[in-house]
N, CA, C and O of each residue as an XYZ file, in Angstrom:
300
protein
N      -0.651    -24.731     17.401
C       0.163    -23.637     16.893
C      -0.110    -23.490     15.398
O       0.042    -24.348     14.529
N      -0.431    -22.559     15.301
C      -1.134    -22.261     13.551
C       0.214    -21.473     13.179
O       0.546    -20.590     13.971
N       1.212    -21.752     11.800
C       1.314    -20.872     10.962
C       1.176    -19.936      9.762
O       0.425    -20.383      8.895
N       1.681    -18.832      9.523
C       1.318    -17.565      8.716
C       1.543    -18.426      7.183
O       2.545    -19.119      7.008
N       0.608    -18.290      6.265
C       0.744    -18.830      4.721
C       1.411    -17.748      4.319
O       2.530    -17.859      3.818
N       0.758    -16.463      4.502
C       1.059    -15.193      3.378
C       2.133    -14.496      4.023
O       1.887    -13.382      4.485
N       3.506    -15.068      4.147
C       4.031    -14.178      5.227
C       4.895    -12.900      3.959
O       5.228    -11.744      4.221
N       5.079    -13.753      2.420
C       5.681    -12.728      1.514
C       4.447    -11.602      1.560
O       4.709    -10.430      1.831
N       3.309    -11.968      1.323
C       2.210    -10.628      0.818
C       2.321    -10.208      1.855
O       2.827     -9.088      1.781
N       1.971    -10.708      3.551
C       2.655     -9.608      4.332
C       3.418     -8.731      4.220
O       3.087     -7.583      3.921
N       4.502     -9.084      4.425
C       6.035     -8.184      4.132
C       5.867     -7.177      2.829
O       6.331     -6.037      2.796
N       5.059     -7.857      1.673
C       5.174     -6.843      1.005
C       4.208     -5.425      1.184
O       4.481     -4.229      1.071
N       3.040     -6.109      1.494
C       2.263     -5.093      2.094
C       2.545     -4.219      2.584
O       2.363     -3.120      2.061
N       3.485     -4.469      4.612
C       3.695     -3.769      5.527
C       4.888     -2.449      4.964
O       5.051     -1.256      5.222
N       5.690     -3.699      3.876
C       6.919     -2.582      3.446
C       6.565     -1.808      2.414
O       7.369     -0.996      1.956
N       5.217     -1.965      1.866
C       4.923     -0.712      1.203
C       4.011     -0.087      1.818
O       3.635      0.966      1.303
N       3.639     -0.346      2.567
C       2.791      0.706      4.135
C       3.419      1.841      4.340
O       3.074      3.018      4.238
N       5.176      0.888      4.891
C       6.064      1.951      5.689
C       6.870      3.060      4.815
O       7.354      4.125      5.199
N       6.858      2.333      3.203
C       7.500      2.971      2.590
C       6.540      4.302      2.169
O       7.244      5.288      1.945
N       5.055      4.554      2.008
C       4.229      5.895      1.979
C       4.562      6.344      3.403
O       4.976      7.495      3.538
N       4.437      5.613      4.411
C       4.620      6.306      5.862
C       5.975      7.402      5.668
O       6.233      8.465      6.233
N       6.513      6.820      4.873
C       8.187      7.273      4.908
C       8.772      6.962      5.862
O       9.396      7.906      6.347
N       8.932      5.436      6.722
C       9.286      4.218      7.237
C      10.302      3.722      6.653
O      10.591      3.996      5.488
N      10.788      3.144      7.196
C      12.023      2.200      6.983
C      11.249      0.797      6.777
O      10.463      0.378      7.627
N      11.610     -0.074      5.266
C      11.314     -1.274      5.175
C      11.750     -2.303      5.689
O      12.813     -2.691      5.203
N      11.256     -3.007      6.640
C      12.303     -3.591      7.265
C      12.194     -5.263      7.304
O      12.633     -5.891      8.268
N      11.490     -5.996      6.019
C      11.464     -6.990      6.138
C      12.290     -7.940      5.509
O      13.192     -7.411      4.859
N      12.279     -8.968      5.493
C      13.605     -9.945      5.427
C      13.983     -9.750      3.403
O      15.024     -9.525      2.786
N      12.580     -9.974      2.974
C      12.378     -9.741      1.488
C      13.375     -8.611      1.118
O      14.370     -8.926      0.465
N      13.209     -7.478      1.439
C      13.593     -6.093      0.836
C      14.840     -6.030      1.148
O      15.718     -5.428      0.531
N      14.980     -6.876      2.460
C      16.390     -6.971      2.520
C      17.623     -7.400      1.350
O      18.730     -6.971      1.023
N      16.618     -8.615      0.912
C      17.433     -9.559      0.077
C      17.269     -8.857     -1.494
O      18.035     -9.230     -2.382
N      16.318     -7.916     -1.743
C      16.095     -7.549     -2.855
C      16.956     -6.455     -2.841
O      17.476     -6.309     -3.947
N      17.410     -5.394     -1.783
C      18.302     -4.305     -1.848
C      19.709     -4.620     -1.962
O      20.576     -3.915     -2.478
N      19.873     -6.029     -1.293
C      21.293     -6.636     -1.530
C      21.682     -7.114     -2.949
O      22.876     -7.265     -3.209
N      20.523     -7.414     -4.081
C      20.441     -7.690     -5.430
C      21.018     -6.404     -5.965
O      22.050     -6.331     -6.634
N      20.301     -5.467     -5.629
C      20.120     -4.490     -6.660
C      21.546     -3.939     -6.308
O      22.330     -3.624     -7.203
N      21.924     -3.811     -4.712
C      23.438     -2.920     -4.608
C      25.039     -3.957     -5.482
O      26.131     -3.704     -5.989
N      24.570     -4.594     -5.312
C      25.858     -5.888     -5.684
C      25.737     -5.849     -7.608
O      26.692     -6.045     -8.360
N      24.249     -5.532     -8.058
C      24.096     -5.323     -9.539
C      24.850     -4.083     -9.572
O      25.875     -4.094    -10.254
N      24.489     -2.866     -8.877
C      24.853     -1.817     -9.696
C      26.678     -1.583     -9.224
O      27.552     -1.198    -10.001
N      26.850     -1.906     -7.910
C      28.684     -2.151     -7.586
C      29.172     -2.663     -9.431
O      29.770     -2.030    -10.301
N      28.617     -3.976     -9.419
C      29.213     -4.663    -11.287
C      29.318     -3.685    -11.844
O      30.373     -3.400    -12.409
N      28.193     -2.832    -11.852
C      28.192     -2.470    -13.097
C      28.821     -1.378    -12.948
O      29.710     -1.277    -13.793
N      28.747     -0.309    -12.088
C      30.264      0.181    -11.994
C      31.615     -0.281    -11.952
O      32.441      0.399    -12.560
N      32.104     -1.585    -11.188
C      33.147     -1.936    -11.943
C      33.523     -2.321    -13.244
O      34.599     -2.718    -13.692
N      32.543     -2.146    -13.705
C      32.461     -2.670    -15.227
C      33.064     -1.618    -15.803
O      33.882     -1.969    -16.653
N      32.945     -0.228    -15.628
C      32.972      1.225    -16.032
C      34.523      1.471    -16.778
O      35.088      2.560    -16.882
N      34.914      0.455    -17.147
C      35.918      0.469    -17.974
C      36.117      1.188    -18.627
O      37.201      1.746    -18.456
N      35.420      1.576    -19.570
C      35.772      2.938    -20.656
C      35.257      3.712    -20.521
O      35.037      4.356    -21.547
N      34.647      4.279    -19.158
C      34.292      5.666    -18.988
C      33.085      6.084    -19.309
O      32.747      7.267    -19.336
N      31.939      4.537    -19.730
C      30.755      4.584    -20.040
C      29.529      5.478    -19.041
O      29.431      5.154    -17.857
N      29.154      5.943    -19.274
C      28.095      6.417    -18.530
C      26.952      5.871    -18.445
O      26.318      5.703    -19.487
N      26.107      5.238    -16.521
C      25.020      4.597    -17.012
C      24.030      5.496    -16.879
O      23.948      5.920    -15.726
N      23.346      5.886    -17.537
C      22.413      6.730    -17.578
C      21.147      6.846    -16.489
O      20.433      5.877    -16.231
N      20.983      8.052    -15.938
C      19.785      7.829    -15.023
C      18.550      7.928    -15.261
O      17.875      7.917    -14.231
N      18.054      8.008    -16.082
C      16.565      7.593    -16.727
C      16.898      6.518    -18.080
O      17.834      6.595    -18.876
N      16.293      5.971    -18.051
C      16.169      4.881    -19.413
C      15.613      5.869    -20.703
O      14.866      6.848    -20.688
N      16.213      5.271    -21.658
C      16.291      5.864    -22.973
C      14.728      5.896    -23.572
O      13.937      5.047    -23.162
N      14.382      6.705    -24.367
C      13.019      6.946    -24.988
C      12.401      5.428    -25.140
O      13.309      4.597    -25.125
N      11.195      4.896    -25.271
C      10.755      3.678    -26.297
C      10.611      4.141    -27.582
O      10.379      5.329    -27.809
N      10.699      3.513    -28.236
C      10.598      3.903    -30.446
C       9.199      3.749    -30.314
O       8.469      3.293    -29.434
N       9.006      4.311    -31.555
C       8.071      4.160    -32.312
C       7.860      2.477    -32.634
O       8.700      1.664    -33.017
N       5.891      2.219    -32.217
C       5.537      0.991    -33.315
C       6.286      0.600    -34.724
O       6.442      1.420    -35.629
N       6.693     -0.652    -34.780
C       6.937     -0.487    -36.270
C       6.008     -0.330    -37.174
O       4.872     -0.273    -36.703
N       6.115     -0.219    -38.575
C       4.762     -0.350    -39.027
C       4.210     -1.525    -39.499
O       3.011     -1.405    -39.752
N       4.750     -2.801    -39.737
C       4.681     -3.868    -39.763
C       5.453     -5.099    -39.214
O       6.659     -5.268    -39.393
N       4.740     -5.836    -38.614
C       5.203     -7.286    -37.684
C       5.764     -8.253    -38.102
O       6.255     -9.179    -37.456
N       5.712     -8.038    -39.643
C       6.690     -9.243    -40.279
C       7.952     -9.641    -40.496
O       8.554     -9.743    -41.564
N       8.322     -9.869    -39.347
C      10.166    -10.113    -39.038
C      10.398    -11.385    -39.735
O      11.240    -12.114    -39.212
N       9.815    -11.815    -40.829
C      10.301    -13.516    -40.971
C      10.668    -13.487    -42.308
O       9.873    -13.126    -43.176
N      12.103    -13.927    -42.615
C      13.143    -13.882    -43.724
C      13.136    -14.898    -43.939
O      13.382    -15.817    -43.158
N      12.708    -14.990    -45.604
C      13.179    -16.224    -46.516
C      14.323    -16.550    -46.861
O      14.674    -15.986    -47.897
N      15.401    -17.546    -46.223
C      16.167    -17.350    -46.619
C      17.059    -18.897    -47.399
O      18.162    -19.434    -47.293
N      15.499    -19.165    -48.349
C      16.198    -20.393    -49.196
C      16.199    -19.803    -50.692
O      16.662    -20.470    -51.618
């Protein structure tokens, strides 16, 4: 009886197969990763205490700074 090594790259594979198919993902992984993400964002709506809004696209990235030297002398 031989078993499967790659059974995550499977799963991830097949569930991004099904997910272009426009399939239902249906492996144990995505399971556990959709249960992360719903139980994160439940928090964070209960969190919604003051009426914060979480935004549905993420905010711009800045600009490069123009220099990397974050290091303060501070004797």
């Amino acid at each position: 009886m031989s078993c499967f090594l790659a059974n995550f790259q499977y799963c991830v594979w097949t569930d991004g197969l099904n997910a272009l198919l426009g399939k239902e993902m249906t492996s144990e992984f995505t399971r556990s990763d959709m249960d992360t993400l719903l139980n994160m964002e439940m928090k964070l709506r209960l969190l919604d205490l003051e009426n914060i809004q979480i935004p549905e696209v993420p905010p711009p990235i800045p600009k490069e700074p123009s220099n990397y030297d974050f290091v303060y002398d501070c004797n």
